[in-house]
N, C-alpha and C positions, 0 to 999 in steps of 0.2 A: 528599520531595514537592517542594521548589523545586525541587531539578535535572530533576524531571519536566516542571515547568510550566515551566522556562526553554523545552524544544521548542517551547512553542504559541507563544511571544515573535515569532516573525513573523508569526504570522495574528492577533495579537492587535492591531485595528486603532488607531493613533497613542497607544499605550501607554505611558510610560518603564519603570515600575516592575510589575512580573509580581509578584500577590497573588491571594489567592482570587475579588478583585472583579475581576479582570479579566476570570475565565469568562462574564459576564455579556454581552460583548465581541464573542465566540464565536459565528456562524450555527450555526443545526441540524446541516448537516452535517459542521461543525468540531467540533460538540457531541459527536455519536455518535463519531465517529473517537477524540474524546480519552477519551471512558467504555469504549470498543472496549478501547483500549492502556490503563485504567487508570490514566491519570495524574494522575487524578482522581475521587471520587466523587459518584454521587449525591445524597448527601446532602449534602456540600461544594455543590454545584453548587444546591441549593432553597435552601440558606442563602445564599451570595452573593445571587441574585436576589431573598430576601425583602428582604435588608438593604438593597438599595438602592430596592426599591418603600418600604421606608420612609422613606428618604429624602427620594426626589422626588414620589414621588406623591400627598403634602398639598398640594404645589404644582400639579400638574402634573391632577389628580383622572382621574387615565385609571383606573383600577380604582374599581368600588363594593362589591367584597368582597374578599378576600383569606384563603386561607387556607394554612398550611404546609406543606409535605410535607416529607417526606425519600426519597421515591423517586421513578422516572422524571422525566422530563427535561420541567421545566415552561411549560405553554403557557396562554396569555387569551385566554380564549370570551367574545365579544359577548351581553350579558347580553338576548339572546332568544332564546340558544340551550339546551335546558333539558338542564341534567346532576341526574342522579338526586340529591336529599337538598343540592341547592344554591339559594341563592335565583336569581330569575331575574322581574326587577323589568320588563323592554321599557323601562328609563330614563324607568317612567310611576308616578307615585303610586297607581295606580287597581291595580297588583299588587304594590304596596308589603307586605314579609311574606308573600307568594306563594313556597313549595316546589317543584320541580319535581318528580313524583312518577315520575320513569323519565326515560332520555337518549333525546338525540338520538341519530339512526343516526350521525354523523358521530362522535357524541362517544364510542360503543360502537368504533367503528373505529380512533381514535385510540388507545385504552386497549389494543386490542391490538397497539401499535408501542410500547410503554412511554411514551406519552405520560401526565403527569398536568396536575392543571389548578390552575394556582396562584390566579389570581381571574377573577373575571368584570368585565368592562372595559363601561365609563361607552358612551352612545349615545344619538342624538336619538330624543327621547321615539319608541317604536313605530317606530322607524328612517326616522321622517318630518323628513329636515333635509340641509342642506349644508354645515354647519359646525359642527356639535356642541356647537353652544348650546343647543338644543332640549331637553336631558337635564329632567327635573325634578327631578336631582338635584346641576346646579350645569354649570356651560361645562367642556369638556375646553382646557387650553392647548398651543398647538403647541408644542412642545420646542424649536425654532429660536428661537424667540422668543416668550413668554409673553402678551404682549400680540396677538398673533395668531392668529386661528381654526387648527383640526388639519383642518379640515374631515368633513365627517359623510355617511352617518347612522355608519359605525363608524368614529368619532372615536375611542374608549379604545384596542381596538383598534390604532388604527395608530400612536397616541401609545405606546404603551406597546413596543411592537417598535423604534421608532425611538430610544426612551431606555435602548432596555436592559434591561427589566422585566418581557422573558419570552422564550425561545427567538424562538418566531411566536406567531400569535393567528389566530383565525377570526374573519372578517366576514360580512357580507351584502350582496350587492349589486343593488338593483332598478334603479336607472339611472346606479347611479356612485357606490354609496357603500361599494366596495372600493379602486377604483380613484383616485377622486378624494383621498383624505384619507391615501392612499399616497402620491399625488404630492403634496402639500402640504407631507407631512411627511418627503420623501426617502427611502421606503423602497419592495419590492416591492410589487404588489396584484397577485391574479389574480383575473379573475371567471370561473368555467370557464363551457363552453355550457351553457344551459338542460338540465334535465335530468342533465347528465353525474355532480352531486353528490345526493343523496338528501337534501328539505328536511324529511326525516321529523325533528319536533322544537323546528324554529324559528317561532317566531311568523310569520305569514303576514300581511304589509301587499296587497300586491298577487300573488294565488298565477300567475297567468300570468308572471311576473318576475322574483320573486325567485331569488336564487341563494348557496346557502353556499359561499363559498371562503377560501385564505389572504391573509395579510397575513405577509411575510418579510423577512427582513434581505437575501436574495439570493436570484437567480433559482432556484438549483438548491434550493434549499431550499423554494420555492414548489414546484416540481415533485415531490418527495417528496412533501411535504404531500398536492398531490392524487392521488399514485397511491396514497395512503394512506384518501382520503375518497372520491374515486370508486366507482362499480360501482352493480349495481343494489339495487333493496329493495323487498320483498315491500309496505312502508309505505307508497311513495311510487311511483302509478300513473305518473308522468312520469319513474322514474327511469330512466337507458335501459341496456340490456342490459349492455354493454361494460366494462369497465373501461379505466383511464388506464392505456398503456403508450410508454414512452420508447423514443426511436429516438437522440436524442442526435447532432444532425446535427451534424458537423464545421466544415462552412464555412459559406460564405455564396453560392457560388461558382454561377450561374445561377438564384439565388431572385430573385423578379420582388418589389419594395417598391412597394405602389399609394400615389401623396399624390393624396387627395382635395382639389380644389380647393377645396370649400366650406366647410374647412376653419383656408383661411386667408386674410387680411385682415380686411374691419371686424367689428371684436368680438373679435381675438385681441391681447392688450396685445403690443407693438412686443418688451418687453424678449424674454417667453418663446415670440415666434415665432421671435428669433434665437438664441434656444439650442434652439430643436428644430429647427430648418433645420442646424444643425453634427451635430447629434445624424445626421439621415438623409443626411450628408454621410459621415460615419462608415459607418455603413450600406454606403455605394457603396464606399468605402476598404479593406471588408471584403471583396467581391467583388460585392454585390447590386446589381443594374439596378432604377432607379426609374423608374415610368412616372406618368402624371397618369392620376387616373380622377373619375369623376363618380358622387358620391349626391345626385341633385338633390330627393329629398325631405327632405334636413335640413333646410331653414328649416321642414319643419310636423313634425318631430319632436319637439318640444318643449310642441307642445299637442297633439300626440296623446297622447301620453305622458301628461301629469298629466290630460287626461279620462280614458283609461283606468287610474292606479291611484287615484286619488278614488273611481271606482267603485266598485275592487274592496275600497278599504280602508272604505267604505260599509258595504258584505256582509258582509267578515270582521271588524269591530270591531263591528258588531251585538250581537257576545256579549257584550260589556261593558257589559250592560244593568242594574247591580245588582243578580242575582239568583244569575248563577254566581259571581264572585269575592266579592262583599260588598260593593264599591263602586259610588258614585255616580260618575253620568256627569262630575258637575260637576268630578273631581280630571283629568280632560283639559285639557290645557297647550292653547294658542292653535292651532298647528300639524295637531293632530290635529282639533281640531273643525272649523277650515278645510276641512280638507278629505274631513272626515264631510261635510261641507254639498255641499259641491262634485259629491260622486261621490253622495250623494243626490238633489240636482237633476238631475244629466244624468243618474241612471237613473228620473227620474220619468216619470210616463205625460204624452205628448204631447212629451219631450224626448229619450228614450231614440235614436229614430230620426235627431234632426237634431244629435244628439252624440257619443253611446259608437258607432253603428253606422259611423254616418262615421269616427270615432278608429280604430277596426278595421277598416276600409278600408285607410284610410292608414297602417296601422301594415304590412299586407300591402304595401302599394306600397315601402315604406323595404326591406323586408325583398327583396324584390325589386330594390331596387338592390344591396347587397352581392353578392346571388346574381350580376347583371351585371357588379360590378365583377370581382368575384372570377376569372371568364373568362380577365382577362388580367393577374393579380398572384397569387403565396403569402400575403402578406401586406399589411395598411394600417395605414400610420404615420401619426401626428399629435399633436397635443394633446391633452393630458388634460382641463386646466383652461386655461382662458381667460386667468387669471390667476397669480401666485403668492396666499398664503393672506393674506387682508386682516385688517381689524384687529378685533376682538372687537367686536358692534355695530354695528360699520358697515351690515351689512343688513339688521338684524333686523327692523327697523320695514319694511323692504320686499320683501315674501315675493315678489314678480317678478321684480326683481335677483338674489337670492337662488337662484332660479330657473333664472338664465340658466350660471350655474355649473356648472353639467349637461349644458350642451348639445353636448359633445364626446363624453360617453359615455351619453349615452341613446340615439342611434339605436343602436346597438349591442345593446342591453339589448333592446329591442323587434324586431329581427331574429333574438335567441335564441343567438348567436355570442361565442363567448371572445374576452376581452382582457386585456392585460397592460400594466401602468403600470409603468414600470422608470425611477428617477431616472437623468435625464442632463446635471444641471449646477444654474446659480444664476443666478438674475436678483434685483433687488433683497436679493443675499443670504441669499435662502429659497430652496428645492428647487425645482427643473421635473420635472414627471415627462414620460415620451415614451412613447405608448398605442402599441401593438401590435394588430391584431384578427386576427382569423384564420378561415377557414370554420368552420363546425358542426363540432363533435368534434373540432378539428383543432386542440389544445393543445400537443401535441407540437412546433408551426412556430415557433408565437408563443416559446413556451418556449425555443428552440433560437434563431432571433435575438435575443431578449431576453439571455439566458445569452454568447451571443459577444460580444455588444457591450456586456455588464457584464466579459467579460476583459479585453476588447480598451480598455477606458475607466480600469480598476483602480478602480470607482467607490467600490468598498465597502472598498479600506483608504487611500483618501487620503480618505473622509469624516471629517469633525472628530466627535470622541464627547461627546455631554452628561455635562459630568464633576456629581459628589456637591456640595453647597453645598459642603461641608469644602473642595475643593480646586479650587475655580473661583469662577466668579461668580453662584453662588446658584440656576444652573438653565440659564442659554443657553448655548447650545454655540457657541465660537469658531470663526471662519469664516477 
């Protein structure tokens, strides 16, 4: 067995010492290649990863279950995605001891690539948050630094991918909570296009929005992932015909990279606009011509957006009326009743018209700028997050700030079009991540410059790895 595991010793990223705890190390497609050749087992491979979610994870609370396997190759599902005979809590006390009585279509699809599922990972209550305080089950901590949000709503999730704690995980993303809490914490997110994943299974906050996708340690393992969760289902009337099929583009060499202007200056922190200006600097270096393009409805994307899923989270949390699950309304965190109230009032009579139908308006107009930009670019780069991940508390008390955190990936979300947050460096010593978006269905582009400019960067084996208390400093990862 050592001589075996000596092979992986160069993909095993900023490692000395080659042990069982190193498979933990290992991307997905490292993963399969090394169970492929043997050099390793399954069951080797859930014991490493249980031992060190013990480890870090009392610290770190990115899992609220956990359980053991010893076979297939183990992944963390966002605990509102329901797997048959597991708890599946939405990070809310009100389904606190709640079974899942049957999976997800996602989680059926996975089990047949020899995925199994080692726990279900910590989320702001009902996937309503932006930094993964919101849980009712305790703050998720960024791995970079402990004292720092992971950002949310799937905060466990991307904490737990970034520390090592499971191959990848599934998230959800309604306006950036794949994508944002990926670039916080320096690892992949993809939100695919509306539709492209089947949400047969996962709690519905906003159903026009939502989106299950992955959260990975590297591009090409995102893209597994989804040729693995895509396709249609008979469950879910939005899911669309197609399946996710890879083209695997070579270059970069006449891809047109649109920068939105309004993208950047007031409101983008000074440090993480000059690490994504290097980033699509990179880009051009590669072969790709960037041109300037214009979404001039982002400044009202941002309340279009939260009147339209207040609304919808109105409607769909309805059910939570103490009489199908057995709980009162009163175990609802702050978060969730905000914005019960919110999407109740704007669908009241006498406000429905001068609110939600205008939000739907304008959600059509944004949607409509990509489709223009789109004309004269493959793809649109920019920021993910405004800032790097701030300090635990800092915004809680103000759900507007808190807010504003979003607003590089929700017009996106509300156009219905995939994106990709792919870490491209450090400001204040925490992660940047640099957003991808791409037309409808069009995964494959995003995927394909995302993946060359993770070569072309070596990002994912010069990242520093969050070592075990035992042989560091208790939980941060040296920068």
């Amino acid at each position: 067995m050592p001589c075996a595991l000596a092979s992986l010793g160069a993909r095993v990223r900023n490692d000395i010492f080659i042990n069982m705890n190193n498979l933990t190390a290992l991307s997905l497609t490292e993963t399969i290649e090394g169970l492929g050749k043997k050099e390793f087992s399954e069951a080797g491979l859930n014991q490493a990863y249980g031992e060190r979610i013990k480890k870090l994870n009392p610290d770190l609370n990115a899992f609220l279950e956990v359980k053991e396997n010893k076979s297939g190759i183990p992944a963390g599902i966002k605990d509102l995605i329901a797997v048959k005979g597991r708890q599946m809590t939405c990070g809310s006390k009100i389904l606190e001891g709640y079974i899942a009585p049957y999976n997800a279509t996602v989680i059926d699809k996975l089990k047949e690539n020899n995925i199994s599922f080692i726990g279900k990972t910590n989320l702001d209550e009902f996937a309503m948050g932006s930094s993964g305080e919101n849980s009712a089950y305790g703050s998720v901590k960024n791995p970079w630094d402990k004292n720092k949000v992971p950002g949310g709503s799937s905060s466990g999730s991307a904490v737990a991918v970034a520390a090592d704690l499971c191959t990848f995980a599934l998230g959800t993303d309604t306006g950036g909570s794949i994508r944002q809490p990926a670039s916080l914490c320096g690892v992949v997110g993809l939100k695919p296009s509306y539709g492209r994943v089947s949400r047969y299974g996962a709690q519905a906050m906003a159903s026009s929005l939502d989106q299950i996708g992955p959260i990975t340690k590297t591009v090409a393992d995102a893209r597994k992932v989804l040729e693995w969760i895509s396709g249609p289902d008979a469950y879910d009337s939005n899911a669309v015909s197609a399946s996710f099929k890879s083209t695997n583009r070579k270059d970069l060499k006449g891809l047109r990279v649109g920068i939105p202007k309004e993208y950047f200056g007031k409101g983008l922190d000074a440090g993480v606009e000059k690490v994504i200006k290097v980033a699509i600097k990179k880009l051009e270096d590669l072969g790709a011509t960037t041109v300037e393009v214009s979404l001039p409805h982002t400044q009202y994307a941002l309340a279009t957006y939260y009147l339209i899923i207040t609304s919808e989270i109105s409607s769909n949390l309805a059910r939570y009326d103490g009489i199908r699950f057995g709980s009162t309304r009163d175990k609802f965190g702050a978060e969730p009743k905000r914005r019960i109230m919110l999407g109740t009032f704007a669908l009241s009579a006498g406000y429905f018209d001068d609110y939600f139908i205008k939000a739907a308006k304008v959600r059509t107009l944004v949607k409509q700028d990509f489709e223009k930009a789109f004309e004269g670019c493959n793809v649109i780069t920019g920021p993910v997050s405004p800032t790097v991940a701030w300090n635990l508390g800092e915004k809680i008390s103000d759900p507007l700030t808190m807010y504003l955190s979003d607003v590089y990936t929700i017009p996106a979300s509300l156009a219905g079009i995939p994106g990709l947050s792919v870490p491209c460096g450090f400001s204040q010593d925490l992660p940047v991540g640099l957003q991808i978006l791409g037309k409808y269905l069009d995964e494959d582009t995003i995927l394909s410059v995302g993946e060359l400019y993770e070569q072309a960067t070596n990002w994912n084996k010069q990242k520093p790895r969050l070592q075990t208390p035992e042989r560091s400093d208790g939980g941060q990862a040296k920068l």
